[in-house]
C-alpha positions in Angstrom: 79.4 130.8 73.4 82.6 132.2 73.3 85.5 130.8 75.2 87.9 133.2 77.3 90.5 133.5 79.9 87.9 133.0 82.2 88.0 129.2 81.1 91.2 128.4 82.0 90.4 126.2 84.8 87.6 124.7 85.9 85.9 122.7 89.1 86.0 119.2 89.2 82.1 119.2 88.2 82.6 122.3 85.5 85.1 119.6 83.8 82.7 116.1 83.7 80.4 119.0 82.4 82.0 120.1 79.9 83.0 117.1 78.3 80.0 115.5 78.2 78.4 118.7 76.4 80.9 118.3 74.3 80.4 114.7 73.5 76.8 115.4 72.2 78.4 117.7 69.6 80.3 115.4 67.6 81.4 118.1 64.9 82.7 120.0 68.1 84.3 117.3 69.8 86.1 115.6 66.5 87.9 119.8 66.1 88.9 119.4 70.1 90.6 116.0 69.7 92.2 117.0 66.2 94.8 119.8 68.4 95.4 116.4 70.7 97.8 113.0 70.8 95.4 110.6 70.5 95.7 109.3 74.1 95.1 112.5 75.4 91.0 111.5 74.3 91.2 108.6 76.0 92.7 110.2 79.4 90.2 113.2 79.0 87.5 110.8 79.0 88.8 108.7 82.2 89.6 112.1 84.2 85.8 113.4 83.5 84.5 110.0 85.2 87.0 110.7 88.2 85.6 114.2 88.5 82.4 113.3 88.2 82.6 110.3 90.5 84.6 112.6 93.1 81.9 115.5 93.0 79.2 113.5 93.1 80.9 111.1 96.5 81.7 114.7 98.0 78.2 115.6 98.4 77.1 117.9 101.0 81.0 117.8 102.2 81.7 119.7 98.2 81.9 122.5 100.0 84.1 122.1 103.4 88.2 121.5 103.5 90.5 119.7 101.0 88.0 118.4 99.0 86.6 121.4 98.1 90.0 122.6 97.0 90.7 119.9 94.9 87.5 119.9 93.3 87.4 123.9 92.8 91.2 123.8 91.7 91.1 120.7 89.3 92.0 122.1 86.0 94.2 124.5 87.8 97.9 125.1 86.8 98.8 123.3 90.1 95.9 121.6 90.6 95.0 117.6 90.4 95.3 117.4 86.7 98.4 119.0 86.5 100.0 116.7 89.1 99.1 113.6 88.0 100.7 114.5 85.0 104.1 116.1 87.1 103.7 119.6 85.5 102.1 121.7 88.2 103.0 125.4 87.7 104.5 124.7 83.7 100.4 125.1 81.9 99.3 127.7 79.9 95.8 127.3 78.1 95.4 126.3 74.9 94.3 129.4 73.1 93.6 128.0 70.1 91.7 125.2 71.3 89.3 127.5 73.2 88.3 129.6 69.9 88.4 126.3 67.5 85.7 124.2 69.4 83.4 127.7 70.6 82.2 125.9 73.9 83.1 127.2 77.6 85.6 124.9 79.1 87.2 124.2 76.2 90.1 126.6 77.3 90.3 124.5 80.8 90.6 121.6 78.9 93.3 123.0 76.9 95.3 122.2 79.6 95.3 118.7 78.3 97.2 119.9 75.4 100.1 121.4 77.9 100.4 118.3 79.6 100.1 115.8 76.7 102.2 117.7 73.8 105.3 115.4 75.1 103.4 112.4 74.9 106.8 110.2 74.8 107.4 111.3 78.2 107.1 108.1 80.4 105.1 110.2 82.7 102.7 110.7 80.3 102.3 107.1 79.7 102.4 106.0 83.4 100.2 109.2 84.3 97.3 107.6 81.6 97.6 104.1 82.8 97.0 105.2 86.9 93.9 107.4 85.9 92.2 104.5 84.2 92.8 102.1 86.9 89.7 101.0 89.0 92.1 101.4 92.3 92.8 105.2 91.6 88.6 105.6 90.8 87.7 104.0 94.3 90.8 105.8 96.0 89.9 109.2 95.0 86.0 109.0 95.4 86.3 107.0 98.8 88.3 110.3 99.6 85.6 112.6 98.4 83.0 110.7 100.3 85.1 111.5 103.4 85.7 114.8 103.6 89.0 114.7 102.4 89.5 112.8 105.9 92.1 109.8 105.5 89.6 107.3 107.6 90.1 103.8 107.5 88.4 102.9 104.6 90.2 105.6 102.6 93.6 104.1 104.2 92.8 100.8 103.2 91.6 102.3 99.2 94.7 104.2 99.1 97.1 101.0 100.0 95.4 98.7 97.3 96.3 101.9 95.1 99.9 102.1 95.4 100.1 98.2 95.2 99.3 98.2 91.4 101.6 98.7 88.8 100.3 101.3 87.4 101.1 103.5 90.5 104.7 102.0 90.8 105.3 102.9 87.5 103.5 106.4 87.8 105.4 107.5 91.6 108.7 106.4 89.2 108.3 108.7 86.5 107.7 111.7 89.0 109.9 114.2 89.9 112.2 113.9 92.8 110.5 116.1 94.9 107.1 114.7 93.7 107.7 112.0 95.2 109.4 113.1 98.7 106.5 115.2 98.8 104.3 111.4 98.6 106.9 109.8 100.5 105.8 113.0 103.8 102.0 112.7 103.3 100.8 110.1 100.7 99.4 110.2 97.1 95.8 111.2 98.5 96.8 114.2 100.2 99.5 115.2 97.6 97.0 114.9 94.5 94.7 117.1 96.6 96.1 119.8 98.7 96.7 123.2 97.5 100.0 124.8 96.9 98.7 128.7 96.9 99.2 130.8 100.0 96.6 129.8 102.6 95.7 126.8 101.1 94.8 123.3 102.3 98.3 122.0 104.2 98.7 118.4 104.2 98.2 116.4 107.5 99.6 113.1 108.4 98.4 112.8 111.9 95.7 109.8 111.0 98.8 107.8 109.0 
């Protein structure tokens, strides 16, 4: 299969997808890693289990309000990937990476390369450390299972979240208005809502 422009995002569940086709082609997957830092293997490998784990929570709520958003825009240029790692609206898919490796997705997952080519970045760093932290799993997927709904159990999984260091450090390295935005509505609703036109707007009214 060829990859195209058509790749350059994908769902949350196109992305646990793709990466674990791609781990069953070792040939494949050793080309894909050679355009990356080497921590970007390890990050790509913990953001697939969130996807997975969020899609999977969602279940028949996949479909219905900010959940379904974040899912559908994961890989997007503004999307969840992109703002864990503070550089929502600066990706551009990684042509070569898409035609080098030959799988769909691959382009999506070029993305990586965008965010990751700074690696000495201490957002880079922090971003890495949050994603592989058990709190951020159980936040995001306890958030999936509801809906996108900040219920009390989602409350209480996203307050054990930004009690870790490797949030603290991670809200640091943001952006100023990053983290005003977080500061309004939470990290929750900020990784997840949608900045196009019509999109999900943020809510704080069960804060």
């Amino acid at each position: 299969m060829q990859g195209n422009r058509t790749d350059a995002s994908l769902t949350a569940t196109g992305f646990s997808k793709f990466w674990t086709e791609l781990g069953r082609n070792e040939a494949a997957k050793d080309r894909f890693l050679s355009y990356l830092p080497k921590q970007a293997g390890i990050d790509l490998e913990k953001i697939a289990l969130v996807s997975k784990g969020m899609a999977r929570a969602a279940g028949s709520k996949l479909y219905s309000g900010r959940i379904e958003t974040a899912l559908k825009e994961f890989t997007k240029n503004d999307g969840l990937v992109a703002k864990l790692w503070d550089n929502a609206g600066k990706i551009a898919t990684a042509e070569g990476i898409t035609s080098a490796v030959g799988l769909p997705g691959a382009g999506a997952a070029g993305v990586i390369y965008n965010i990751t080519k700074e690696a000495r970045l201490p957002i880079h760093e922090a971003a890495g450390k949050m994603i592989a932290s058990p709190q951020f799993y159980d936040a995001m997927v306890a958030y999936a299972r509801s809906g996108g709904e900040l219920k009390a159990n989602v409350l209480a999984r996203e307050k054990q979240l930004v009690r870790t260091m490797a949030y603290r450090s991670w809200e640091k390295a943001l952006s100023t208005s990053a983290r005003a935005r977080i500061a309004a509505v939470g990290p929750l609703v900020y990784l997840t809502e949608s900045s196009a036109p019509g999109g999900q707007t943020a809510t704080t009214q069960n804060r």
